[in-house]
N, C-alpha and C positions, 0 to 999 in steps of 0.2 A: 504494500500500500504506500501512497503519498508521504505518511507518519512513517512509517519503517525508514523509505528510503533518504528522508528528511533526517531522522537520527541517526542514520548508517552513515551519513555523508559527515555531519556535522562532528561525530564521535569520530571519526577518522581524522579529520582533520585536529582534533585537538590532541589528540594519540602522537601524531604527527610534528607538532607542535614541544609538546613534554616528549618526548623520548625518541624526535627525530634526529638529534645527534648523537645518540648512544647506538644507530641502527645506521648512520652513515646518511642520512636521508634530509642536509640539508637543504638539499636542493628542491626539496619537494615544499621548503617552510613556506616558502613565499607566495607558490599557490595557493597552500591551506588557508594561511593569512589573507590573501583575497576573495576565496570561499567563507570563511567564517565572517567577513567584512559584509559580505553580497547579504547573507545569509540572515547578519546582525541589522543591516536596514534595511531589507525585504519586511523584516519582523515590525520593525520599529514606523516606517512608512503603511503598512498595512494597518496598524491598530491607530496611529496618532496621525492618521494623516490630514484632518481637519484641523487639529492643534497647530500643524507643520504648516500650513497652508493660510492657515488666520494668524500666525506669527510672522511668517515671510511677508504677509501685505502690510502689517503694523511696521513692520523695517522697511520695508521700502518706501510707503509715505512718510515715513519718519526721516525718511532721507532722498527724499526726491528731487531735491536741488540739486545731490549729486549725483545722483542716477545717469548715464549717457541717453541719449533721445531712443535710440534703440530697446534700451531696455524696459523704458517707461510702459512705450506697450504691449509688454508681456503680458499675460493672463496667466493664470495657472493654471493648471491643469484639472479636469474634471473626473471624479471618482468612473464617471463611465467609460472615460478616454484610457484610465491606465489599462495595462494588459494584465491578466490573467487576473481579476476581479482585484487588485491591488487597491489598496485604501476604504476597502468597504468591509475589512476584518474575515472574509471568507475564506483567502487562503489559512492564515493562522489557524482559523478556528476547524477546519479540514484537517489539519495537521493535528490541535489539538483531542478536535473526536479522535482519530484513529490513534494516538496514544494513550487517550484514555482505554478504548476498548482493548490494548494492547497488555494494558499493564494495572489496571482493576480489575477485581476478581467479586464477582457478586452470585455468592449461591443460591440467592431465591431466585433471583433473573432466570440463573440459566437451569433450575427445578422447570419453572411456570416455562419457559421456553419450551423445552422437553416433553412437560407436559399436554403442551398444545400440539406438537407435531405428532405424538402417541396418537390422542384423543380423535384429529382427524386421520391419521392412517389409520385406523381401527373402523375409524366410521365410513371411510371410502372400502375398505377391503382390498388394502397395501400391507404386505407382510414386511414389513418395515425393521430393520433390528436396529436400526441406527437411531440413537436417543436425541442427538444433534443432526437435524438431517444438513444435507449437504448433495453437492449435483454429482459426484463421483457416484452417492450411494442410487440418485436417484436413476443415470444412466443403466446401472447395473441390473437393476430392475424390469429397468424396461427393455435393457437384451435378453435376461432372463425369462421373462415374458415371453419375447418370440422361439425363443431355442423350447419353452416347454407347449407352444402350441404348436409349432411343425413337431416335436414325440408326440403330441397327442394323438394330432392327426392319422400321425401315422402308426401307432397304438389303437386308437379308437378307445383311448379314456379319455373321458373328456370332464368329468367330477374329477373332482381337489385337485386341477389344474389350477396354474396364476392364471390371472385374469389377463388378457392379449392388449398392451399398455403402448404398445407402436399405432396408436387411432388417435382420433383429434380428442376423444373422451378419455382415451387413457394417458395420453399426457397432461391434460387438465388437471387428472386428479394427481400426478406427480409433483406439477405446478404448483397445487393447493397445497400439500405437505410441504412441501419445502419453505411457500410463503406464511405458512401457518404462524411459527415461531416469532416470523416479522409482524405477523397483525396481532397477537396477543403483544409482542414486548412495546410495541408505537401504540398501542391503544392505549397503555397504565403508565410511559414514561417518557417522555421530551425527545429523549436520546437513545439510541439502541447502542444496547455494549455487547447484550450476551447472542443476538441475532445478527443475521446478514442479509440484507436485499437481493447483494447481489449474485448468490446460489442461483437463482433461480434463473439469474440471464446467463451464467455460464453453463447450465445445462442444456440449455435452448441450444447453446451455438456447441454442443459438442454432438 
């Protein structure tokens, strides 16, 4: 995710930083120091960037006699113009959910998560074992599916067979299980830590 590879960078670089001379690596300081630089006002421009923006126009009228003509009419820049949603607290805050979900650990979350994915594979008639559903388990399933309707077929048993999960119905109810978990833990809490949304588009595309 976003947060992983955000701390993976960042923690590198200060690794790099403390113990880039005992590994011979000072050659790599200066880029770390311009990554942690990028990194340190990406952070600080995202969250304060209104603050940044009404202090830079307070100095500049404050000194506009010596401003050169060119610069007078500058504007600033608008929360919608920067790139990658920059000064609107989005990036951060992306970064912060997924290190939240990375590194709090909530066991009723993820009981009641659990629970809800059981309660509708059970009520779709998904022999489900996975407690955490997830698009690996749900794929498997729906091969499983096919591989036990072509025996059937070809047995001629066709009781306590799985149910044939490769139809616009029987991926729906995969679909359901797997979003199960996401509509129990968004119904009761702001945030999802102990679910995933996006299980569900990665099984689509596999």
């Amino acid at each position: 995710s976003s947060a992983l590879a955000f701390s993976a960078v960042v923690a590198a670089c200060v690794v790099v930083n403390i113990f880039g001379g005992l590994f011979g690596l000072d050659d790599l300081t200066p880029i770390a120091n311009l990554i942690l630089g990028i990194a340190v006002t990406t952070v600080i421009v995202d969250n304060f960037f209104d603050v940044l923006v009404m202090g830079g126009s307070a100095v500049a009228k404050m000194n506009e006699d010596k401003l050169p003509d060119a610069a007078k009419n500058v504007n600033a820049p608008k929360k919608e113009d920067m790139p990658l949603g920059i000064g609107t607290g989005s990036l951060t805050g992306t970064v912060a959910r997924g290190l939240s979900r990375l590194l709090s650990v909530n066991t009723e979350r993820d009981c009641q998560c659990e629970a809800a994915a059981i309660f509708v594979a059970y009520a779709l008639g998904l022999p489900c074992f996975a407690f955490q559903p997830n698009s690996l388990e749900g794929a498997a399933l729906v091969i499983d599916s096919m591989r036990e309707e072509s025996s059937a077929i070809e047995e001629c048993k066709i009781q306590g067979q799985l149910d044939y999960l490769a139809t616009d119905v029987g991926l729906l109810k995969v679909l359901m299980w797997l979003i199960a978990p996401v509509a129990m833990e968004s119904g009761k809490y702001p945030q999802l830590i102990s679910s995933d949304p996006r299980e569900a588009r990665v099984f689509l595309s596999r």
